[in-house]
C-alpha positions in Angstrom: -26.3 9.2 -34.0 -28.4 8.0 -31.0 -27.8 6.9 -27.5 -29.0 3.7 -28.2 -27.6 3.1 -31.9 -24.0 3.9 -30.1 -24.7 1.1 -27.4 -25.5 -1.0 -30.1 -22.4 0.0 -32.2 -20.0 -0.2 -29.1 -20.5 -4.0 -27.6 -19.9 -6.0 -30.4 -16.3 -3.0 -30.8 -15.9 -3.6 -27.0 -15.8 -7.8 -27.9 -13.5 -7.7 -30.6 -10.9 -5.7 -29.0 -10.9 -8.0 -25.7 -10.9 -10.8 -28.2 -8.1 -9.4 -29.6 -6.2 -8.8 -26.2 -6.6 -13.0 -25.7 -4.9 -13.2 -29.3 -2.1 -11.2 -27.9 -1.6 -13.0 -24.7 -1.7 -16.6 -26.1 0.9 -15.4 -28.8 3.5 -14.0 -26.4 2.5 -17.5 -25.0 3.7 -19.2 -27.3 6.9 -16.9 -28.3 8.0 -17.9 -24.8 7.6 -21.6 -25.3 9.6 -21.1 -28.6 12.2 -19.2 -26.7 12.4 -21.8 -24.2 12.6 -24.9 -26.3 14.3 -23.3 -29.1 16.9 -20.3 -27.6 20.5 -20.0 -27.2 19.6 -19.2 -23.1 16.6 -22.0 -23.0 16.5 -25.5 -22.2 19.8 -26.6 -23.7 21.5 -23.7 -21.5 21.8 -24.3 -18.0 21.3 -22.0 -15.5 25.1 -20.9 -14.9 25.5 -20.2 -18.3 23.0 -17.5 -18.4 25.2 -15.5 -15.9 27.5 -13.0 -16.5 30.0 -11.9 -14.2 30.2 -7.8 -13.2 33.5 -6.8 -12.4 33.4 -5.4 -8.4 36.2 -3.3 -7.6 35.6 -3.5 -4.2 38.4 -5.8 -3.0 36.4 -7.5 -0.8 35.9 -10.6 -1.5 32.8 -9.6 -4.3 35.9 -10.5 -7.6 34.1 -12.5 -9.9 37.0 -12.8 -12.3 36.4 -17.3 -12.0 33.0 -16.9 -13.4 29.7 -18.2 -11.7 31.6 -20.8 -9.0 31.5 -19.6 -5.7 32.2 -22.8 -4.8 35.4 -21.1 -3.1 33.9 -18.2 -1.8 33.1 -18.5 2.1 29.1 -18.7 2.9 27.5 -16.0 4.7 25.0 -16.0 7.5 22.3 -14.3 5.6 22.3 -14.7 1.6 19.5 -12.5 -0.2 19.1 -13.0 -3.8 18.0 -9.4 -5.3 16.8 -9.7 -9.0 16.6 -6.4 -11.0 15.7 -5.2 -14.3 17.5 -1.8 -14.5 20.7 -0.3 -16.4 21.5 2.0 -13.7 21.7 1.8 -9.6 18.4 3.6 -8.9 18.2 5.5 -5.4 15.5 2.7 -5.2 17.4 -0.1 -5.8 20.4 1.4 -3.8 18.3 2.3 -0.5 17.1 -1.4 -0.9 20.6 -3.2 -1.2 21.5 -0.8 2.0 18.3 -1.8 3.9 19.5 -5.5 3.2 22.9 -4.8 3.9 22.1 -3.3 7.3 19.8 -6.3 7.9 23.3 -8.5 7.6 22.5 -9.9 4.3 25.5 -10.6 1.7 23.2 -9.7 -1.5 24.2 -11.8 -5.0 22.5 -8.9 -7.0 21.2 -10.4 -10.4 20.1 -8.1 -13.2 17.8 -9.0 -16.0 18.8 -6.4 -18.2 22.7 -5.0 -19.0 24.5 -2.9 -16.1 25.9 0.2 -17.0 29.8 0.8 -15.8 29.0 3.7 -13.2 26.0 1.2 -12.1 28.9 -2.0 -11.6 31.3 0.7 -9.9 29.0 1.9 -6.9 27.8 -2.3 -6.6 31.2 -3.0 -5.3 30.8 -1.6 -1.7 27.0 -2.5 -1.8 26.9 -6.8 -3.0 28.8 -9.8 -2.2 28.3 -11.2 -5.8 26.3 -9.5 -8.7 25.4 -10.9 -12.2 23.8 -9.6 -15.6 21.7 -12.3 -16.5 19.9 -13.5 -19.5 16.5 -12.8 -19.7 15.0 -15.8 -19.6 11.5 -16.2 -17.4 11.6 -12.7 -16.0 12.3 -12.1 -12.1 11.2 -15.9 -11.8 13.6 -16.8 -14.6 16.3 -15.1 -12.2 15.0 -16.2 -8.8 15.1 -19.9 -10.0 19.2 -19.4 -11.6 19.9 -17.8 -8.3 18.5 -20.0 -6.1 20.0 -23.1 -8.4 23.4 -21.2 -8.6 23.6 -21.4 -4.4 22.1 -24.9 -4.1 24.8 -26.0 -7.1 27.8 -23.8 -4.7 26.6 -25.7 -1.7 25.9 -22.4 -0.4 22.0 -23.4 0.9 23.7 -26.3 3.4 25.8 -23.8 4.9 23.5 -20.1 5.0 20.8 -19.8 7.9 18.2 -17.6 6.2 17.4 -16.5 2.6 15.9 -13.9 1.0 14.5 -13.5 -2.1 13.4 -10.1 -3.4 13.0 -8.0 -6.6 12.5 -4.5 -7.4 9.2 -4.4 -8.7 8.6 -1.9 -5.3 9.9 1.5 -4.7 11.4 1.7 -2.0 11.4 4.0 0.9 14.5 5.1 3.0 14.3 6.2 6.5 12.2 4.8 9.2 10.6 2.7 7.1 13.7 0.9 5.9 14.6 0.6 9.8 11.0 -0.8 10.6 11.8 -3.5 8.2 15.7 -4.0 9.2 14.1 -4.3 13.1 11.4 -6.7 11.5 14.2 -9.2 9.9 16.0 -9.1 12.7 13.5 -10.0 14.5 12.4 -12.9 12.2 16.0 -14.6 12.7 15.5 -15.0 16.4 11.9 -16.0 16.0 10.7 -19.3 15.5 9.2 -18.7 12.6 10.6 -20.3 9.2 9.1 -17.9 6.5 8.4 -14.0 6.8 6.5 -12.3 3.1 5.8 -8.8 3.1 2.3 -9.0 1.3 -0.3 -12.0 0.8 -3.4 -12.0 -1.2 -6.4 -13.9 -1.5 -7.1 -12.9 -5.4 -7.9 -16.4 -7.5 -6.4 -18.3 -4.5 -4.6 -17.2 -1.6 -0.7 -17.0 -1.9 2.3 -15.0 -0.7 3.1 -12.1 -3.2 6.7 -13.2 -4.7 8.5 -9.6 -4.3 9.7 -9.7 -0.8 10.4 -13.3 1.0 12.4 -14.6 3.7 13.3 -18.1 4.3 15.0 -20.4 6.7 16.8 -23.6 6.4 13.4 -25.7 7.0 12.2 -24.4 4.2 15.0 -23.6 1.7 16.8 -26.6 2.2 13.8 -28.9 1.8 12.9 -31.0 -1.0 9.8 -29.8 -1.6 11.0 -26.5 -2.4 14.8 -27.0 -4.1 12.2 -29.3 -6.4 10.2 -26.7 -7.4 12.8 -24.5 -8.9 14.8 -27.7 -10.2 11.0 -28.5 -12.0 10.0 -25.1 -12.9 10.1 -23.8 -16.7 11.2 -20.1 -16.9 8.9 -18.7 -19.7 9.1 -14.8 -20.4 5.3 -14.8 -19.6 3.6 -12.8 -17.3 0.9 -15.2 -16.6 3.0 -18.4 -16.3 5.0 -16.2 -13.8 1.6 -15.4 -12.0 0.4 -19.0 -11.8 2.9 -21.4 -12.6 5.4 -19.6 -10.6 4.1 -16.9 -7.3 0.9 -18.9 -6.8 2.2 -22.2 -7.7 5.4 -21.7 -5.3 2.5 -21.0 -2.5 0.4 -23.5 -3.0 3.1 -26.5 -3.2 5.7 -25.4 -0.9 4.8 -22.5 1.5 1.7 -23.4 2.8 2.8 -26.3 3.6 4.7 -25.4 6.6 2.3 -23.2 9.1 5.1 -21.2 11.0 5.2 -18.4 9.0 3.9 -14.5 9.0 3.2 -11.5 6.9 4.4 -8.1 7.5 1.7 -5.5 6.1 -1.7 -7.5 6.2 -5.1 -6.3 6.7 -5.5 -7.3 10.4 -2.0 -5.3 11.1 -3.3 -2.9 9.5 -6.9 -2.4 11.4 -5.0 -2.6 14.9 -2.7 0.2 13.7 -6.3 2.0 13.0 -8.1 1.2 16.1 -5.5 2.4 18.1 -5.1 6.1 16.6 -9.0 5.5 16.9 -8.5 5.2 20.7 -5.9 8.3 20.8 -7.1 10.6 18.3 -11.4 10.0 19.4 -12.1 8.4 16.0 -10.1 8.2 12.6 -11.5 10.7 9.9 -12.6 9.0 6.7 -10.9 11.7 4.5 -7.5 11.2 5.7 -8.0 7.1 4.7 -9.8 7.4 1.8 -7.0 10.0 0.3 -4.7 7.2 0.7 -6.5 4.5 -1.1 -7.4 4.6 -4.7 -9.8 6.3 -6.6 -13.2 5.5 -7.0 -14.1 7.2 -10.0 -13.8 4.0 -12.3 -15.9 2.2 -9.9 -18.9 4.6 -9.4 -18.5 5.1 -13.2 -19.3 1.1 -13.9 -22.1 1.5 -10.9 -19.9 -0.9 -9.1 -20.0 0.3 -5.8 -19.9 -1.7 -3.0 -21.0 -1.7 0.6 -17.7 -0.9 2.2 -17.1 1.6 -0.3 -19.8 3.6 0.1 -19.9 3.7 4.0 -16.0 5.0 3.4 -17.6 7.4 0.6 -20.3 8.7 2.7 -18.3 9.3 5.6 -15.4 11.0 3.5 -17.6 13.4 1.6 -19.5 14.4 5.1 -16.2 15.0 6.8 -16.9 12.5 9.3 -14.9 10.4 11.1 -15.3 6.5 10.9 -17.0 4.7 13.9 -15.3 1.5 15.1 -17.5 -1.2 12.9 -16.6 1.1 9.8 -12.7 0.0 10.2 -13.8 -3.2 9.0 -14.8 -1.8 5.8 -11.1 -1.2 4.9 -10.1 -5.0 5.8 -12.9 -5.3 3.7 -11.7 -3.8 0.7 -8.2 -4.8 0.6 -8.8 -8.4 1.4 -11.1 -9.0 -1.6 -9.0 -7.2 -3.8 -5.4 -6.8 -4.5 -3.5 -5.6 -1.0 -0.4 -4.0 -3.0 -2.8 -1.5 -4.4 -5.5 -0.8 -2.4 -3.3 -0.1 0.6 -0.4 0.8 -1.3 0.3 4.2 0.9 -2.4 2.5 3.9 0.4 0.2 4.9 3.5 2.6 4.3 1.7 5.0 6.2 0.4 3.1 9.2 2.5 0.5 9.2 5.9 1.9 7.8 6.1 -0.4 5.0 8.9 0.9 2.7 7.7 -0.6 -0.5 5.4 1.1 -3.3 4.2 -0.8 -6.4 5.6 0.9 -9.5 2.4 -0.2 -11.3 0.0 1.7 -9.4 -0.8 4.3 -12.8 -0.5 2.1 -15.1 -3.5 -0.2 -13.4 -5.6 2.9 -13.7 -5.5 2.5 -9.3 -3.9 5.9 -8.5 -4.0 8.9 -10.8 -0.1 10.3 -11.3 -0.9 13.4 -9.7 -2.9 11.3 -6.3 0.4 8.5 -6.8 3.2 11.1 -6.7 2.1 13.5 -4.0 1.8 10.8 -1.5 4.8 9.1 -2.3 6.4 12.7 -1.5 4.5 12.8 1.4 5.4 9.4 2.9 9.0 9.7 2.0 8.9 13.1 4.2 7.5 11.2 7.2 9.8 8.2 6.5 12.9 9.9 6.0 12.3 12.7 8.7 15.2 15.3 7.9 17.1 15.2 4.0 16.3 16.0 0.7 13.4 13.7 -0.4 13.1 15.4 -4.1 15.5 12.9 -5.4 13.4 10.0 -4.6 10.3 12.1 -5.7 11.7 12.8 -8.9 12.7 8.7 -9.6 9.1 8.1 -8.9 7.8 10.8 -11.0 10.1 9.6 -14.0 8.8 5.9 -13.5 4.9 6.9 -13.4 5.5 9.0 -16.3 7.5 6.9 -18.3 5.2 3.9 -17.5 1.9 6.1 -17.9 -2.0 5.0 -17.7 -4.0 2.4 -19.2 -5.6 5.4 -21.4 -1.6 5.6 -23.1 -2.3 1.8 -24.2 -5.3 2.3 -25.6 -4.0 2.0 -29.1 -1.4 -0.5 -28.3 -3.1 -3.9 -27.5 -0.4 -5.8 -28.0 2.1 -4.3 -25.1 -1.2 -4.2 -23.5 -1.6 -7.6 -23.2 2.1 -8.4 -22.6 1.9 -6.0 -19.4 -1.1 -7.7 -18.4 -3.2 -3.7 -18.8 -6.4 -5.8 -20.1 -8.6 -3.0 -18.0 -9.0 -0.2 -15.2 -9.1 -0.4 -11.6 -12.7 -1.3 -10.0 -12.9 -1.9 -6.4 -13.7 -5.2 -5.4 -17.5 -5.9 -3.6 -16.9 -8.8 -0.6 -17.2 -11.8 -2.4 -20.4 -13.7 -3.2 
């Protein structure tokens, strides 16, 4: 068979199977309408209804014997809502809760799937109020009960700063969990009324929805307790996308202008130009190791500008002159931030979160994804055992594996929103 003739053979292949990948999508599409209109936990449910109470043996104050009402319970300073989708207590999800904890938050921990008994037992010294939850509109689905649940308690009129957070990130103990700690803490006596750990500028500009922090301005305002009363929680990853994190952005965030990101590209090119000033120059090896590979790109001749001044230095061993920074801000900016500088920011700019999806994107290989988590957990976490946390992250990339172990299953594909590989973005035209 010739070159050409399998060219000729693999397009019209290619076609069908992204057609087919669109068939997917708009069927879970409408399974989620169906489940919405039609379920037991859908519209005719309300939103306390799709709680259920885990039993805290704490004896603090965290009994949830009365069901959903807190009406009773007294209101803390600091309320953050932390919505996860895991059986067990994960080191993860544990040195999270502690971070927040530390950070004087009183955490209603909501979990999208069924908590096992050890899990409920070690949640008694760690949450003020925790919930399984129906799985109804994924982490939106939870953020919007939560958030309704206070509102309905009369616990937003009386709270002076909100969090909202997921755990969709790994998270990293240590001095990165103290970084952010200091960082909230810091918020609080700021003016400032919101503080997101990541934004991006993909499709339109918007705050990424795993990490936010509010004040009363903003949580108490009609703009925003409208959206959640308004939004529809389909199990859909791209309603969750667009009707939910980009549409919360767009209709209630940017609408107030006193608010800041944590890990952004500008943070992150100060951080760089001053181990530029110390160090005589910042080699382009030691960056480009961090960021993901460019084998997919250079494969599909995609290779941009930026890129290939970072390649060309990288491969030469050379270090990066001042106007070759820029090619990093470059990068991430036009492309997804919680990837591209997925270990760029914990590194630099000790942020303790780590996308879980980084393999399964085809943006790190296991092998590059793994090491450097064990690396930055070493320089985060500075004396201790890391291999615990290593080994959590390990099981996760494995367990999730690559867009090649999807190849032959379009469907979850689809649902997972795996429709391709990582290519680095080229600065938009």
């Amino acid at each position: 068979m010739t070159d050409s003739f399998k060219k000729v053979l693999k397009a019209p292949l290619g076609l069908w199977k992204k057609i087919k990948i669109k068939i997917f999508i708009l069927a879970d599409y409408l399974q989620a309408l169906i489940d919405y209109w039609l379920g037991p936990h859908g519209l005719r449910c309300p939103p306390e209804r799709r709680f259920l109470p885990i039993c805290l043996d704490s004896g603090a104050g965290n009994s949830l014997a009365d069901g959903p009402s807190g009406a009773g319970l007294d209101t803390p300073e600091r309320i953050a809502l932390f919505i996860a989708y895991s059986r067990r207590l994960t080191l993860s999800n544990r040195a999270y809760i502690e971070a927040l904890k530390a950070a004087g938050f009183a955490v209603v921990y909501i979990n999208n799937e069924r908590t096992d008994p050890d899990a409920a037992a070690a949640l008694g010294s760690l949450c003020w109020r925790a919930y399984d939850h129906h799985n109804i509109g994924r982490d939106f689905g939870g953020f919007r009960d939560g958030v309704l649940l206070l509102h309905h308690e009369g616990h937003l009129d009386r709270c002076q700063m909100l969090c909202i957070a997921n755990d969709s990130m790994q998270f990293i103990p240590g001095r990165n969990a103290q970084a952010l700690i200091a960082a909230l803490n810091a918020f609080a006596s700021s003016q400032k009324q919101a503080l997101f750990s990541h934004i991006s500028h993909q499709i339109q500009t918007h705050y990424q929805s795993y990490f936010q922090v509010l004040k009363p301005d903003i949580f108490r305002s009609r703009t925003f307790l409208e959206f959640w009363k308004n939004y529809t929680p389909l199990s859909h990853r791209g309603h969750c996308i667009y009707n939910g994190e980009i549409a919360l952005s767009q209709d209630v965030y940017r609408r107030f202008g006193a608010v800041d990101t944590l890990y952004t590209s500008d943070k992150l090119q100060e951080a760089l130009e001053r181990h530029f000033r110390s160090e005589g120059g910042v080699p382009a090896e030691e960056v480009f190791r961090l960021m993901p590979s460019p084998a997919r790109t250079s494969q599909r001749r995609k290779i941009g500008y930026s890129l290939q001044q970072l390649m060309l230095q990288s491969d030469q061993h050379e270090k990066l002159s001042g106007a070759q920074l820029y090619s990093i801000a470059d990068l991430i900016e036009n492309g997804n931030p919680s990837h591209i500088a997925a270990f760029l920011y914990p590194f630099y700019l000790h942020c303790p979160f780590v996308k879980h999806d980084l393999c399964t994107a085809g943006s790190y290989t296991m092998a590059q994804a793994i090491s450097l988590f064990r690396e930055v957990v070493k320089q985060s976490l500075l004396s201790g055992d890391v291999e615990p946390y290593v080994e959590e992250f390990r099981d996760l990339m494995y367990r999730r594996g690559v867009p090649l172990s999807y190849n032959n299953r379009l469907r979850e594909a689809a649902i997972k929103g795996i429709t391709g590989t990582f290519v680095y973005p080229s600065t938009y035209e």
